[in-house]
N, C-alpha and C positions, 0 to 999 in steps of 0.2 A: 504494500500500500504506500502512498506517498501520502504523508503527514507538513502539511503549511501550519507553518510556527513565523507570528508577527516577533518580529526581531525587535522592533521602534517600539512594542508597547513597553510601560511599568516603570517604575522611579528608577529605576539601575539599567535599566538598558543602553546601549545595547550590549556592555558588559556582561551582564549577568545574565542575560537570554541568549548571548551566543552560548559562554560557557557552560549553562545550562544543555542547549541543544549537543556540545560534546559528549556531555554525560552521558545523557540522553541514546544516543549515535552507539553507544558503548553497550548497550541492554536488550536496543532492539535487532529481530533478524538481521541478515546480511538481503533480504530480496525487499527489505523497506530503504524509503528513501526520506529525509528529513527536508523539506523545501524551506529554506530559511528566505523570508521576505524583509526588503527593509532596505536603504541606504547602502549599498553595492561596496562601497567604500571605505563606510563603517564594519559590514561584516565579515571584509577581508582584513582588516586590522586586529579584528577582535579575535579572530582565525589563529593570524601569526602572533597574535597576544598569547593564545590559550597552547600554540604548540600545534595546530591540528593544520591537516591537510584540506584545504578549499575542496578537493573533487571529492570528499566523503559528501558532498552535501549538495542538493539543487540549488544556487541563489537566484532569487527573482529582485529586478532592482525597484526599490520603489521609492522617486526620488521627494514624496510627501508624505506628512507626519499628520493624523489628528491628535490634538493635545488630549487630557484629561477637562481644560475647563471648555472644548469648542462645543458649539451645540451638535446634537450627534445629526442629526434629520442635514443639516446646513452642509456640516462638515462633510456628507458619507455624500454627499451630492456634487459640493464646489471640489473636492478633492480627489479625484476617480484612479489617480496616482497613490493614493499615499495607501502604507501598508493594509490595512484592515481593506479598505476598497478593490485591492485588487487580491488577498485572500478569498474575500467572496464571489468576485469576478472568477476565480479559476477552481472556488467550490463548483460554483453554476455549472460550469463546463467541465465538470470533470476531471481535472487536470491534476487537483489533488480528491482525496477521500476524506481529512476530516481539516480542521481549523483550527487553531486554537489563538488566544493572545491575553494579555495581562494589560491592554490598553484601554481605550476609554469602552466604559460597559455599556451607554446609553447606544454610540456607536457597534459593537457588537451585538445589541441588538435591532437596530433597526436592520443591519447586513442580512441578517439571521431570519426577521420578519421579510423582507422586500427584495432580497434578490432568493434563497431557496426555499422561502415561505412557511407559515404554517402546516403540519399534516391537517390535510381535509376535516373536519369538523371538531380539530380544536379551538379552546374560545382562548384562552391565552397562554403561549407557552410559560414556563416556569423554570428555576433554577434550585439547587439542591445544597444543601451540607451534610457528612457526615457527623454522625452523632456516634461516640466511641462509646460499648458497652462495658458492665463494669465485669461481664461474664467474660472479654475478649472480645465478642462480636464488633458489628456496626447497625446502628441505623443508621435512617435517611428522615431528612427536616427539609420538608417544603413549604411555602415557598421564602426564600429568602431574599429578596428585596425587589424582584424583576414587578411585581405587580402588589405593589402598595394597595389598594384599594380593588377589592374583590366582591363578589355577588356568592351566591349558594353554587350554584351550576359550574361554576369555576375553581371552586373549594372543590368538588366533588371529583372532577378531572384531577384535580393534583392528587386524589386519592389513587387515582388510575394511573398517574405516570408514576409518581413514588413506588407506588406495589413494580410497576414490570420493570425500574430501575432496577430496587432492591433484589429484584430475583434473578436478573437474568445479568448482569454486575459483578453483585456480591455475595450470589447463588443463597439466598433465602427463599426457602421455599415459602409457599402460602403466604408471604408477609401480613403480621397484624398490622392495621392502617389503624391509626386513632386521631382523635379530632382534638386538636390543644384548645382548650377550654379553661375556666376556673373552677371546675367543679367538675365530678363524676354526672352527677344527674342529666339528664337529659332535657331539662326544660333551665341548665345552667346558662351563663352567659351572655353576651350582646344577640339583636336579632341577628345577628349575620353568623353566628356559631350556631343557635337556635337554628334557625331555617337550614343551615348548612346540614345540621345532625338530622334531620328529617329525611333530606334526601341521600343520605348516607345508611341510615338506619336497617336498611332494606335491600343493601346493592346485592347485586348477582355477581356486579364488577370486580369487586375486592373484597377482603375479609375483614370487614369492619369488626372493629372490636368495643364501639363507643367513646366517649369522652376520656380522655386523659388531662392530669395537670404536671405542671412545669416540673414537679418531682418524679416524675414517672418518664421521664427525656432519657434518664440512664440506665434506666433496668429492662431486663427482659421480656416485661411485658407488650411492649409496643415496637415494631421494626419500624413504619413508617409514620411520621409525625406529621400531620396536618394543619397549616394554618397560612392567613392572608403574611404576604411581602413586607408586611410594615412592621406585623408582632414578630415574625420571623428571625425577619435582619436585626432585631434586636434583641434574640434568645443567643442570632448568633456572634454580634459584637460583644454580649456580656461573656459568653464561654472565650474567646478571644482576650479579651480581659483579663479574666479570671487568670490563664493559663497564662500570659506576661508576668501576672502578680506573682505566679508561685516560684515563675522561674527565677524574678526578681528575687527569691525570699529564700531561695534554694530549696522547695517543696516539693518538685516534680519525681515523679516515681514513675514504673511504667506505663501504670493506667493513665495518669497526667501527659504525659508525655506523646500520648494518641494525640492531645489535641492541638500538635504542630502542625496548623496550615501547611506549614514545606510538604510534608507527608502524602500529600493527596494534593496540592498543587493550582486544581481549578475547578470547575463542574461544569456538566454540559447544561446547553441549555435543552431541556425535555418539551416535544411536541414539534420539531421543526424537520424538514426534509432532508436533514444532513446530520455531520456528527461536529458540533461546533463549542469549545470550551471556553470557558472566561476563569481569568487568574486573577490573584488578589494583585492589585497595585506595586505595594508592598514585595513582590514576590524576590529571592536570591535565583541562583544557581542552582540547588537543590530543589525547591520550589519548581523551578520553568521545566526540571529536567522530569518530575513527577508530570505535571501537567502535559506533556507530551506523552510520555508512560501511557495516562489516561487517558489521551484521545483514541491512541491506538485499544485499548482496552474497553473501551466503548464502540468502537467502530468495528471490533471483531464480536463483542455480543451481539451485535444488528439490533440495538435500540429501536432504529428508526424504525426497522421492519417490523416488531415487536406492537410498536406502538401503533403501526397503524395497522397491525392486524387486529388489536383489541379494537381500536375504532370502528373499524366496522364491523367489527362486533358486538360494539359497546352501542352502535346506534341500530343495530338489531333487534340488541337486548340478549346476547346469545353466548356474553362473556364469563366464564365464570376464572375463576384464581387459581385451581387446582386443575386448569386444561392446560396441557400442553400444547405450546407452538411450534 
């Protein structure tokens, strides 16, 4: 497969995304090709920086940048050069299999929305984090930040993309989906967790397990964790937090130490007709080199396919969690 990795995205670039894509280059097959995009210039310097041979690697030149403050809609249209624009330009076409970047996120997703689209009857895609169990496992926490303001019908899909993440990913089977709430009850919560448990209550889609709270994010009761982009992104800057603090304080032990962002790198975005990741800002070397890990690691589960075989299933009515695809 050929893997496009934005070179220009993330506060250390294009240092630490070249070096990164070496690591990276070190892990995967010898019949995968790593397509570094970005400033032609920069990423032969960063090359002969790291020690590495330029023909290990495709470079595509891309002589424009979207910052993190440009607007994304503006920037992905005035710039059709700069790296993320022409990742998506040679997603479209085929030219590479999956995308990934640590650049601007609004930009990543409109790329994601308008050049390889939504899968057919999703209402909006979503983005994910793991959640480290305290048994060893993982969950999955949806949505975190891509869709700040959400409806029931849309809560309910992220029930649907979480479950065929978590299973066909990080091979859990049946995933319990549970609904992040204040309360176990069923009539707990704002109307938009209310309305959302209603149509969740009953799915054929997933293996709804009911309401969970913030304390039940770690334990084995719950695989995937359901809630709108707004409370999400801020279950997941508090664990982000938290795990600075310990390391600050010298607390980190194994189970802490799952929760290094570097580890896992980026996430894809779930519902779209490719396999397209986003990285934290923030990202090193480590980080970029996981995030590419990933994209190949999602592109060989066949998400995509996945996801739109439950779709239309899901708009059948004919999906159930314990069918194999």
């Amino acid at each position: 497969m050929n893997i496009g990795f934005d070179v220009m995205g993330g506060d250390y670039a294009p240092a630490a995304s070249v070096a990164g894509a070496v690591l990276a280059h070190k892990e995967i097959p010898e019949s995968d090709r790593i397509v570094l995009i970005g400033e032609e210039k920069h990423i032969h310097e960063q090359l002969e920086a790291q020690g590495a041979d330029a023909n290990m690697f495709d470079i595509v030149h891309a002589p424009e940048m979207i910052g993190m403050g440009e607007s994304p809609t503006r920037a992905f249209s005035r710039k059709p050069d700069s790296s993320i624009a022409l990742g998506f330009k040679m997603l479209k076409t085929k030219e590479i299999d999956a995308f990934s970047s640590a650049g601007n996120t609004g930009a990543m997703m409109v790329g994601s929305i308008y050049s390889v689209n939504a899968i057919q009857g999703i209402i909006r895609p979503a983005t994910t984090s793991i959640i480290p169990k305290e048994n060893g496992g993982m969950g999955v926490l949806i949505d975190v930040g891509t869709n700040p303001d959400c409806k029931p019908d849309v809560m309910y899909q992220f029930g649907l993309l979480g479950s065929i993440y978590a299973k066909h990913v990080y091979g859990i089977k049946n995933p319990a989906v549970g609904l992040l709430n204040i309360g176990a009850e069923p009539d707990k919560g704002n109307i938009l967790c209310q309305s959302a448990f209603r149509l969740m209550k009953d799915s054929s889609d997933f293996h709804f397990i009911g309401n969970v709270e913030s304390r039940d994010l770690f334990k084995d009761r719950v695989d995937v964790v359901v809630t709108d982009g707004f409370t999400g992104n801020i279950v997941l800057k508090n664990m982000e937090t938290m795990f600075r603090l310990m390391v600050k304080r010298g607390l980190v032990d194994d189970f802490f130490a799952r929760f290094n962002y570097e580890k896992y790198g980026g996430t894809p975005i779930l519902g779209i007709n490719s396999t397209v990741l986003i990285g934290h800002g923030i990202s090193n070397d480590v980080a970029f080199k996981n995030m590419i890990l990933h994209s190949k690691e999602v592109f060989d589960a066949g998400i995509t396919d996945q996801i739109r075989l439950a779709m239309d299933q899901y708009t059948q009515g004919r999906f159930f969690p314990d069918q194999e695809a």
